[in-house]
N, C-alpha and C positions, 0 to 999 in steps of 0.2 A: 519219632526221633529224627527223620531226613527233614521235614519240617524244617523241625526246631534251628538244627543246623543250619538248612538252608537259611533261615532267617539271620541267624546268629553271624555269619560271616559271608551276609550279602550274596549266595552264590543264586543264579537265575538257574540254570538247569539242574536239575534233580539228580543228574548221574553223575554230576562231579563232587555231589556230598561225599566226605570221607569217609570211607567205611573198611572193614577188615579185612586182609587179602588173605593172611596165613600165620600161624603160629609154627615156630620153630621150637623144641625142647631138645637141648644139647647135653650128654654126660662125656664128661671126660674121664678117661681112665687111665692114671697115669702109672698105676701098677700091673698096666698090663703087656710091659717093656719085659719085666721080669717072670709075670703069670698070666698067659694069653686065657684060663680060663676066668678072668676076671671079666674081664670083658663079656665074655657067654652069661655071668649075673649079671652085672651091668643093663645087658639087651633084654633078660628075661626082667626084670625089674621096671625100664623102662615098658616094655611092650605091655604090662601090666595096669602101669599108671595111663597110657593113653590111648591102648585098645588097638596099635597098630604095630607091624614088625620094624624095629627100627635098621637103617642102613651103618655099614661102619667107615668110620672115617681115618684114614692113613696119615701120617708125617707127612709134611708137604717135602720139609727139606734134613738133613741128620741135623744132631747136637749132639756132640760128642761129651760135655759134662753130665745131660744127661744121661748118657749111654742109646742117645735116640737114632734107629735109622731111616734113612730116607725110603717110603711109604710100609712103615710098620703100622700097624692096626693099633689107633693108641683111644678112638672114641668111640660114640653112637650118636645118630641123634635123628629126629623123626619131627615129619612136615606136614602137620595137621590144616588141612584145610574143609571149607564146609559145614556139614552139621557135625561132623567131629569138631572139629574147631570149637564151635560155640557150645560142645558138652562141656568138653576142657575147661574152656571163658568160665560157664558155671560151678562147674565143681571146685574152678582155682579161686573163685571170689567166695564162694557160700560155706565150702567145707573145707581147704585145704589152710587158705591165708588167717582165717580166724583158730587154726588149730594149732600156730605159731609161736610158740612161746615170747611174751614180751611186744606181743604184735600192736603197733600203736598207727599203722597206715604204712602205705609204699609212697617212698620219695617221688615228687616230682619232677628231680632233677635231672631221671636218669634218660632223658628221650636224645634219640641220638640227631635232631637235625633237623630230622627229617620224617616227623613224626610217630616212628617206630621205639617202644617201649621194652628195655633187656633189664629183666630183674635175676636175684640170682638166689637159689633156695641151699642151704647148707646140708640138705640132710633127704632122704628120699622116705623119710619113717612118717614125716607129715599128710602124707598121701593114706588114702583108708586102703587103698587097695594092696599097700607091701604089709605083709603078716611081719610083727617085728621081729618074733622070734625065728624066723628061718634067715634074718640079715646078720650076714658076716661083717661086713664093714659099712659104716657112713662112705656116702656121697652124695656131693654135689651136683648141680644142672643150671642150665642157664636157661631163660623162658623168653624168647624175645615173640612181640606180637607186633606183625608188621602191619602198617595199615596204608591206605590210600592218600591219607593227610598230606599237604604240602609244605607244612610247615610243624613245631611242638606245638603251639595253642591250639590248631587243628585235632591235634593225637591228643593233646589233653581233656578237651572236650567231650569227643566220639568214646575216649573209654570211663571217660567220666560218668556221661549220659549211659553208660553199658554197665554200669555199678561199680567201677575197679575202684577198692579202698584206699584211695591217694592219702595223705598225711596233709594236715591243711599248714605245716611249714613250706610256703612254694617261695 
């Protein structure tokens, strides 16, 4: 695959190919203003899907419509890097995204710039590892995989060539 790339976009040295630095999996919890043990499913549910304890993340600043204060515990989210990482990479291409109802490819469109790729999953029941019947409520995560690329044609390629089921509307 460094080949390929290197070929593909001229690069002479071998260690400037773009390759995967770190996968980030975010859940927000935004009933957990009202019910802090949401959050403790939340963590056990995520720590489930990626094999790691995940860390919580605070209000930066209040909102008072939402009734939010300034560092109330309102997420989770976990920073898979390594062979975790690339277990993640496989389970999310082979078994999770094909169990998608309606799944017809992941947009192209979503790379932020700067060849880093944020998809966003509706539901945590797509995963084999949440038992459904022990889930109280659906939620959401966000998946961003950040990579070494310097540009989207760069990120598009590297997760291309890594099997990610892109949508061929680009």
């Amino acid at each position: 695959m460094i080949p390929q790339l290197q070929k593909e976009f001229s690069i002479d040295n071998p260690m400037a190919v773009p390759r995967l630095d770190k996968i980030v999996i975010n859940m927000g919890v935004g009933d957990a203003i009202h019910n802090i043990k949401e959050l403790d499913t939340a963590k056990k549910e995520l720590s489930l899907i990626t094999g790691q304890w995940p860390t919580i993340k605070r209000a930066k600043k209040s909102i008072s419509a939402f009734k939010l204060r300034k560092g109330q515990a309102i997420a989770c989210s976990v920073t898979l890097r390594r062979s975790r990482m690339y277990e993640f990479l496989d389970r999310l291409f082979n078994v999770v995204l094909p169990r998608v109802r309606d799944f017809r490819g992941l947009n192209p469109g979503s790379f932020d710039g700067n060849g880093n790729y944020t998809l966003g999953m509706k539901d945590q029941l797509v995963f084999p590892e949440i038992d459904y019947t022990k889930v109280e409520k659906s939620r959401g995560m966000n998946i961003t995989i950040v990579t070494t690329a310097q540009d989207d044609k760069q990120g598009y390629s590297l997760l291309k060539k890594l099997g990610m089921p892109f949508s061929e509307e680009a």
